[in-house]
N, C-alpha and C positions, 0 to 999 in steps of 0.2 A: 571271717575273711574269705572263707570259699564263694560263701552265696555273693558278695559284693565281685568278685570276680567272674563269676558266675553270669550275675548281670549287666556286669562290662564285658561280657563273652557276647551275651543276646545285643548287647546297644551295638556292639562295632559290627555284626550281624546282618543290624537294621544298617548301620550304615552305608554298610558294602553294596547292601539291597537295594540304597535308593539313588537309580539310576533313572533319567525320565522317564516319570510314571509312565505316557505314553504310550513308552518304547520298550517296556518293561515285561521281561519275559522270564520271571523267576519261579521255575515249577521248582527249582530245589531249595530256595531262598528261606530256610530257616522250618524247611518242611522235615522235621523229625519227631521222633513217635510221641518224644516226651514234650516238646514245643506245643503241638497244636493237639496233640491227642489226649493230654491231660488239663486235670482242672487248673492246677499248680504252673504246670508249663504255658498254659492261659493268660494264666496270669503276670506270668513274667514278661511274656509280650506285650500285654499292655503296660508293665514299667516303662519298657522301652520305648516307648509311644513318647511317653514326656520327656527323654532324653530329645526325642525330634522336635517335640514343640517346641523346645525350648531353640531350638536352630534357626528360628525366623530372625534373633537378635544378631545373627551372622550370616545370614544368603544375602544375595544379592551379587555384586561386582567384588573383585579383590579390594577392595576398602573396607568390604563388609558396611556399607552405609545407608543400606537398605533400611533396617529399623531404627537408627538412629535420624538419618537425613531427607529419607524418602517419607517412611510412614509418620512421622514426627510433623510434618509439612504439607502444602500444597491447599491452604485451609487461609481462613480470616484474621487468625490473631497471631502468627508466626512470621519471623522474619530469617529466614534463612542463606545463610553467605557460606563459602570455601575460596578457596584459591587455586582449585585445581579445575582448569578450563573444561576438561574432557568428564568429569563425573557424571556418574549413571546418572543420582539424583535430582540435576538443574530440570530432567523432564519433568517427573512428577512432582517435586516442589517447587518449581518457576514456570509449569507445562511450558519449556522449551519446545518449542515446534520441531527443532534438529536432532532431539534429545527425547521426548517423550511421545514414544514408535513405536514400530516390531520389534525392530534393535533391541530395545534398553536391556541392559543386564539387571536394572533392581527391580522392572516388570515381569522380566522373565524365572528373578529367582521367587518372587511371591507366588507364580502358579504354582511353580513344580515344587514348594516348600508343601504346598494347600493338597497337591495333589497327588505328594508324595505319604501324606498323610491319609490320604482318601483311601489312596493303593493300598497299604498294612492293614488300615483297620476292618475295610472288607476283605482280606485273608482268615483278621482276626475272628469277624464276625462268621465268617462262610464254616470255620472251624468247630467255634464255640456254640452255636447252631448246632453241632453234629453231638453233642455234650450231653450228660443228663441234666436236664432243666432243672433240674430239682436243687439240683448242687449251690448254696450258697456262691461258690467261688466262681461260680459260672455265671450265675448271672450277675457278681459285682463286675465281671470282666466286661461282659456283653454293654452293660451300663455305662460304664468308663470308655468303652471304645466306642457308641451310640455318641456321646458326648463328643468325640475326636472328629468322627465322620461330619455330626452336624454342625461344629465348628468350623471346619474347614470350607465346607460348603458356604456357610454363608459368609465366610470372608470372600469367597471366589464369585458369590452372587453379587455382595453388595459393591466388590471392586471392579467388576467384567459385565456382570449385567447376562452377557449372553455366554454358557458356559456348557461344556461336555457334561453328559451326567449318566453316571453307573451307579450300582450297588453290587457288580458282578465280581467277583475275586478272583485272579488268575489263577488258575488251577492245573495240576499236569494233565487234566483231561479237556481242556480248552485253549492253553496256551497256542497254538495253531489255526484256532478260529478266526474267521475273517471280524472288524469290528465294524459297527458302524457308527461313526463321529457325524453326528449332526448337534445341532443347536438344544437343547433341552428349552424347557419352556420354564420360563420362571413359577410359574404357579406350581410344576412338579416337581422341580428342586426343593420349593420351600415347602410344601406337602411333606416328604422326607426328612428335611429336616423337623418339623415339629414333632413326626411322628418318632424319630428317635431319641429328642427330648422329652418327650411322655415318655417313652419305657423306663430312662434315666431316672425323669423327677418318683416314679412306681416306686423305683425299687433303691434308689441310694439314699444313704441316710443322710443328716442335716451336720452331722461332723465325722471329721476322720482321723485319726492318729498318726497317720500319716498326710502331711503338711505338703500343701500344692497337688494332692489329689483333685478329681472331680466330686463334688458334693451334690446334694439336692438343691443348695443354694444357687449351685451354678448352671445347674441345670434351669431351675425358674428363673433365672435372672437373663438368660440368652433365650429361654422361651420366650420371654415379656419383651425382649428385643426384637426377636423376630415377628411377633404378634404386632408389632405396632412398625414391622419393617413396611415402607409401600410399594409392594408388590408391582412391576412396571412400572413405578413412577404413579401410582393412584394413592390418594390416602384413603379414598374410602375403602381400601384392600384390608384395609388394621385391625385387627381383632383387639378391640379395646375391650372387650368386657373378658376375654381371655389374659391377657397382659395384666387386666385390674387383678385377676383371681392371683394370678401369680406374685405378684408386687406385694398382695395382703400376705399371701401364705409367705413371704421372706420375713415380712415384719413381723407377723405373729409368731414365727416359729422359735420366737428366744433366741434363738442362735446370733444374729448381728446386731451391732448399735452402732453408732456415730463415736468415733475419739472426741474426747474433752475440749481440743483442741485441733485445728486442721494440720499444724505441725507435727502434732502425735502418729499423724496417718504414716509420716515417711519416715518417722524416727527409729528406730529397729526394735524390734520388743530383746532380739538378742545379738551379741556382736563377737566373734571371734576373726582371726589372722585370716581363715577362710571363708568365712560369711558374713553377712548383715540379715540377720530373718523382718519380714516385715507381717507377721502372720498373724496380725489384731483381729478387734475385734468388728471392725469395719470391712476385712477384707474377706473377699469373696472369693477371688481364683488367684493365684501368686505364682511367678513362676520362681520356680527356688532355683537360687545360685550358689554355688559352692568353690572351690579352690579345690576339690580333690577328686579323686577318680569317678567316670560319670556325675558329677554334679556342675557340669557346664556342658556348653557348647563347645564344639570343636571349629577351628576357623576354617579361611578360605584352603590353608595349608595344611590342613589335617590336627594340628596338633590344641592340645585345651587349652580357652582363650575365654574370657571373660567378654561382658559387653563394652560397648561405649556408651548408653545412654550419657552417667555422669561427667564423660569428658566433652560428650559432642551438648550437651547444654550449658556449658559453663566455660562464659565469657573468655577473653582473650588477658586477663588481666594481669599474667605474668609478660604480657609485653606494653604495658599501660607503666612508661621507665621514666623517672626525670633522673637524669643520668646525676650520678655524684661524685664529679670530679673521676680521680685515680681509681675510684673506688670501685664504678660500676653502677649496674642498677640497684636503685633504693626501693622495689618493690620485686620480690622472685617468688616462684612457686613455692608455696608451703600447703602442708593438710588442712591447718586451721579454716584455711578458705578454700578450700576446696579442691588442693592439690593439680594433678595434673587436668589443662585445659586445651579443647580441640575446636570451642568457637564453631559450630553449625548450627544451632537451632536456638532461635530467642525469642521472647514472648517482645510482641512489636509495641507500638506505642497506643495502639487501639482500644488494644486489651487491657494494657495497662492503667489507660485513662476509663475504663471500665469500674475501676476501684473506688471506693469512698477510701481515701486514703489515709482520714483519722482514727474511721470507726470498722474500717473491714481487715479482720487480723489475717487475714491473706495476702494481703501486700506485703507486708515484710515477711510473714509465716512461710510461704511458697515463692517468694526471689530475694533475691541477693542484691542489693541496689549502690550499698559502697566497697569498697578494698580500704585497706588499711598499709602504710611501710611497716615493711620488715628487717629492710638489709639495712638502715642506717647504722653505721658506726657509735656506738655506744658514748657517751660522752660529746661527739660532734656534730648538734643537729643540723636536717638539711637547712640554709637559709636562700630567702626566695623571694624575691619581690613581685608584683604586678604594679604594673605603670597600667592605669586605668585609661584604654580608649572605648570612642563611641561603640564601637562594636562588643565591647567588651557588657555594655549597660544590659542589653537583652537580656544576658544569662547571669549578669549579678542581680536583677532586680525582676519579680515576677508581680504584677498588679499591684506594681508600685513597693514593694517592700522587698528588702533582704532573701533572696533566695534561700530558704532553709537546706532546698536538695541539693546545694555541691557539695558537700560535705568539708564545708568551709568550718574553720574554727572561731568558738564562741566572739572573739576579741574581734575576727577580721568583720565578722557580722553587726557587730556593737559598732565598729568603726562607717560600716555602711550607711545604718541609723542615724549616723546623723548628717547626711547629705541629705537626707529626705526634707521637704517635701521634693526640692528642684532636682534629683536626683541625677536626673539626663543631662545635667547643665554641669550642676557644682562638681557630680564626683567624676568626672573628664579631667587627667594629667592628674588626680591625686594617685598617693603611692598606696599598696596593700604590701604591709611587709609581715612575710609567711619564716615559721619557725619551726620544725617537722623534727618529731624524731618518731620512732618504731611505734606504734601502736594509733599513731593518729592517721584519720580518716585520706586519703589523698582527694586531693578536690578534682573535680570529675576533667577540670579545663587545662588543668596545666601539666598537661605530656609534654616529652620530649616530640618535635618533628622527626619527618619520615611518616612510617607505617601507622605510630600510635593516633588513632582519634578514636572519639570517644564512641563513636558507632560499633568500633572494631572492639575496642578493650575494655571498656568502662560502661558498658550499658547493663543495665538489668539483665538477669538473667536467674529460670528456675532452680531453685534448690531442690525437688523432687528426688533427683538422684544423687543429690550429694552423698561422696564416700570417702569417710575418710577411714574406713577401718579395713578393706580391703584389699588392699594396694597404697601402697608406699608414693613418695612426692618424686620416684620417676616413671610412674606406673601408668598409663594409657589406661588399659581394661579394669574395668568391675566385678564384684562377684556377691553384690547389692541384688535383694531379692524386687522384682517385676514387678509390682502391682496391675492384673489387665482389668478384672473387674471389681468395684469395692459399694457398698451399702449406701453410699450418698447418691451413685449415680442411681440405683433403686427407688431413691426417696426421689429423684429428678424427675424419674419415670414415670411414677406413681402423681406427681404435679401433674406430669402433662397430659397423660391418658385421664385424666377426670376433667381437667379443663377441653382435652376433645372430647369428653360426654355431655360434657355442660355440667358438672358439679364442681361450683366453683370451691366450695366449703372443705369438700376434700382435695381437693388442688391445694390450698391455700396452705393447709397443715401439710404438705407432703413439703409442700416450697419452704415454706420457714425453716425446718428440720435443718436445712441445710445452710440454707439464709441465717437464721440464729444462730446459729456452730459458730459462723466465721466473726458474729460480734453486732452483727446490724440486729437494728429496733424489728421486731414482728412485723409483716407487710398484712396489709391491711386492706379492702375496697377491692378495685378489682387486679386481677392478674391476668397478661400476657404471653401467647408463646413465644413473644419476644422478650420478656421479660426471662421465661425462662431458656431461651437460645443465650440471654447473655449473661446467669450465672452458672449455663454451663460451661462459659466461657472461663469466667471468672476461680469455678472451683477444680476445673476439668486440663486448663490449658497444659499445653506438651504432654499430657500422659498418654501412657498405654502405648499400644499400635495405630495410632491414625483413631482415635477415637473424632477428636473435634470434624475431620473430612466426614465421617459415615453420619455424625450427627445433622451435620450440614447438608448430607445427602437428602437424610429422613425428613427433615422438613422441606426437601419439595424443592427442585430447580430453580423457582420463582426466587426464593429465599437465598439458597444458596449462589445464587448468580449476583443478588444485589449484596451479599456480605462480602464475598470474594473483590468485587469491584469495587463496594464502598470504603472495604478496613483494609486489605491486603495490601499495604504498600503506603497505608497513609501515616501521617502521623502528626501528632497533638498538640495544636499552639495554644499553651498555657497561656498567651496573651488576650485570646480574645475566647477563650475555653469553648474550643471547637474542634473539629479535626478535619486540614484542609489538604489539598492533593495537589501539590505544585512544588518546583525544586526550587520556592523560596527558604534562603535561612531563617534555620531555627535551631535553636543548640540541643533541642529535644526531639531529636531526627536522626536518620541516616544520609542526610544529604548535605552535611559539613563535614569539614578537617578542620580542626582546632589546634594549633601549633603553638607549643611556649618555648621564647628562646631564651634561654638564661644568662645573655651576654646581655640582648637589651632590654628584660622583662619585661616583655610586651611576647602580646597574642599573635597570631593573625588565623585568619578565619577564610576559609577558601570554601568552595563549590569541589564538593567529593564527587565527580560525576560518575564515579564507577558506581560507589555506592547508592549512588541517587536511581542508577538503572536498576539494580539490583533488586533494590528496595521495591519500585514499581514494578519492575518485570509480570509478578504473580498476578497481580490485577489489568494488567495491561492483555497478557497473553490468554488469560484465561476466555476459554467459547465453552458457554453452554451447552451447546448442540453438540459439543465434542468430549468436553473435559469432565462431563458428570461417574464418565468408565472410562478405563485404562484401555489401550490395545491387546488383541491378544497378540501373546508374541510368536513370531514370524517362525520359530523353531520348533515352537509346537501346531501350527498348523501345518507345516509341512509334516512331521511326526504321525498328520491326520490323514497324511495321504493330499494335503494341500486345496483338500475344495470345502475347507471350514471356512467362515465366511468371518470377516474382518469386522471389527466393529465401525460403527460409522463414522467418517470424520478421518480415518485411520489410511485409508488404503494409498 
């Protein structure tokens, strides 16, 4: 009990300490004999390090919707909506031109998260430096905090582009020196960081007993990222035959494999009141979450707060109500499905039409595509008719046959069957009479009016964070462990960096690994980096911190300009299996309201124009020349003395 207090003494410490790095004048900041002077005290400052990492899932604005809104978004295969006018996030996930600035609060809490990190761990280093070398505990400290510094950094590179760059640690015999903030050159930022992941991959070993450390895994696995980062926007900058050495040394070392299953990735291996561990054998860096002293983040308010990944990706569908009578709603929040839901971030319909939807177990493995009643009254099913109009034929009948996806029941489906072949004709003015009790599927068209359509409450949405063991069915926050890096994106890696050698053979084995996990035949002939942009699509979508953005980055403006404008905003007419970009109805969109009245069982179907801008905004606002980096923000150039230079597009 002392030592765990102990190091809730150093974390709240670290916290007090992180004030704009900056601005940041802490010559007595945690400066004691036993802190920085010993091995042991070393080491406990780098504990504290991962309490702060773990705080990027709560900086930003008082939403806290930085990680969940911002870095979740802003990419090809997401669609992301709120209801709050004024949120940080509309910049970077809709590049709102009003909204994504100097201003923004979730750009501005990303730097000083980056480079509040930067700040400690060059204290840490400047210390541990002073050390005997020799000392085991020294140099696992030095290791682990090499890994903090170089992480931070390339998040800061690959989001800003143009960025401050130290290695100096404020000291009480410098703290009064003048600094000089210029622009750092990309090529010396990322020089440092490789160089601090060498030391890393030297000397840590390939596992730890302690869960959500830095390893040697994670060290190669951000090497082989940043080896293949391109450096000013050049590919031919990529150290591909560096990236290959690292990719092999992950495979070979025993240490990671693939889950059985792609499901197994986010299942928990263990689950308590205070935790979900997700710490398999596929995963490579986790952040660990807990329910108890230091084993979270603390919020915008000081006090310990879980994430929102699982609520802010899981649909609206306690407001998806066909009202029942005296009764209320026949559909309410429960655990089973996912408990409490915050509706921000959902895989669009790009991505989704991405799937071979028979044979790829990632479709149903990694989203949730029905809700099922819960509230009905036991003994009184809900009864329900559809009086079938024209409008209605689209969404009951897809290339000719019985829609399988509304999660129609067997009977009402058989009934459809046999208006075919004239279907468009004969089944107009027939009746569908619906008989609902608790457990059956609710069908995606027949909400109550008002708020509910099926864009808002009933759309697909990832299961990745689902939590139902951490928080109860009135619980907002998580305490579901992070997954940031795991052994598939590896095998990704390992596809693409030999397909840019030209060896297609080892491409080809690196691709399937992951391609065969989720259930499809071995790929064969040739392979694309388009092919694999789009099963990183497929296996990668919503995770992590803004993984799909950075990916999108690395393969090159060209790329990332025609995805953004192509997917971001479109979505999938099943009728002519294509994906078109116009605010014609489609019941497989965000550009309808679907309304069921249960007086005269009949539809009606409107033009959602909110949602219709919503949905486009992303691709509509998006400039290359502008949106490939973020602004810096306007509070830390002034911090710089004000003559740091704005990124382009920005001022």
């Amino acid at each position: 009990m002392k030592i765990k207090l102990f190091i809730s003494l150093i974390v709240v410490l670290f916290i007090v300490g992180c004030a704009d790095f900056l601005n940041e004048k802490n010559e007595t900041d945690l400066n004691t004999d036993f802190v920085y002077n010993t091995p042991e005290g070393i080491g406990l400052a780098v504990v504290a390090l991962y309490s702060k990492e773990r705080d990027l899932s709560g900086s930003g604005n008082s939403e806290n919707s930085l990680a969940a809104s911002t870095l979740l978004s802003g990419d090809d295969i997401t669609f992301t909506r709120a209801g709050e006018s004024s949120g940080e996030w509309q910049g970077p996930a809709w590049y709102e031109p009003s909204k994504l600035n100097s201003d923004n609060g979730d750009v501005e809490g990303f730097w000083k998260y980056n480079y509040n990190i930067i700040g400690k761990a060059n204290e840490i280093i400047y210390y541990a430096l002073k050390l005997d070398q020799s000392n085991p505990l020294v140099i696992q400290a030095l290791s682990e905090t090499y890994c903090f510094r170089a992480h931070a950094y390339f998040n800061l590179l690959r989001r800003f582009d143009n960025i401050y760059f130290t290695t100096t640690a404020i000291t009480p015999y410098n703290v009064n020196s003048p600094v000089n903030y210029q622009v750092a050159t990309q090529v010396e930022v990322m020089t440092q960081i490789k160089q601090d992941l060498d030391f890393a991959i030297e000397h840590l070993a390939w596992t730890t007993l302690q869960k959500g450390r830095f390893t040697k895994g994670f060290a190669c696995h951000v090497k082989a990222l940043a080896d293949m980062w391109p450096v000013n926007g050049e590919s031919s900058s990529m150290d591909l035959d560096d990236a290959i050495v690292q990719i092999e040394n992950i495979k070979n070392s025993g240490t990671y494999t693939l889950m059985p299953e792609p499901k197994d990735v986010f299942t928990p291996m263990s689950t308590s009141a205070t935790s979900a561990k997700l710490n398999n054998s596929e995963s490579i860096f986790v952040h660990q979450w807990s329910n108890e002293i230091g084993g979270a983040a603390l919020n915008y308010q000081g006090t310990l707060s879980g994430h929102r990944f699982a609520s802010a990706t899981l649909t609206r569908y306690d407001r998806s109500t066909i009202l029942n009578g005296s009764t209320g709603a026949s559909l309410i929040t429960d655990m089973l499905q996912g408990g409490v839901s915050w509706g921000r971030v959902y895989p669009n319909d790009y991505l989704l039409g991405l799937y071979d939807k028979i044979n790829d177990k990632r479709y149903n493995q990694y989203y949730k595509h029905t809700f099922t009643f819960n509230n009905i009254p036991v003994g009184t099913p809900l009864v329900r008719k559809l009086i079938i109009q024209s409008h209605d034929i689209k969404y009951l009948y897809i290339n000719g046959l019985p829609n399988q996806n509304l999660g129609l029941p067997a009977n009402i489906v058989a009934q459809l069957q046999t208006y075919l072949p004239n279907f468009a004709s004969v089944a107009i003015n027939k009746t569908l009479n619906f008989s609902f009790v608790n457990g059956d599927v609710v069908p995606k068209f027949m909400v109550s009016s008002g708020t509910n359509n099926f864009a808002y409450s009933l759309h697909s949405c990832s299961t990745k964070y689902f939590d139902k063991w951490t928080r109860d069915v009135t619980q907002n926050p998580s305490f579901k462990d992070i997954i940031i890096y795991r052994y598939a994106e590896t095998c990704l890696l390992g596809a693409e960096a030999y397909l840019r050698k030209g060896n297609l053979g080892a491409a080809l084995e690196y691709f399937n690994l992951v391609w065969t996990r989720a259930g499809n035949a071995p790929k064969t002939g040739t392979l694309t980096l388009q092919d694999i942009l789009d099963e990183d699509a497929r296996e990668f979508g919503q995770e992590s911190y803004g993984h799909r953005w950075y990916v999108l980055k690395r393969f090159g403006a060209i790329t990332m300009e025609a995805q953004i404008k192509s997917h971001s905003g479109c979505y999938y007419n099943s009728n002519i299996n294509n994906y078109v970009y116009s605010t014609n109805l489609d019941f497989y969109s965000y550009l309808n309201r679907i309304n069921y009245n249960p007086l005269t069982f009949k539809t009606d179907i409107i033009a959602n124009q909110q949602s219709a801008t919503n949905y486009s905004i992303v691709r509509n606002n998006f400039n290359v020349s502008t949106h490939t980096r973020w602004p810096i923000p306007i509070s830390q150039i002034n911090a710089m003395g004000g003559n740091y230079p704005q990124n382009p597009g920005y001022n």
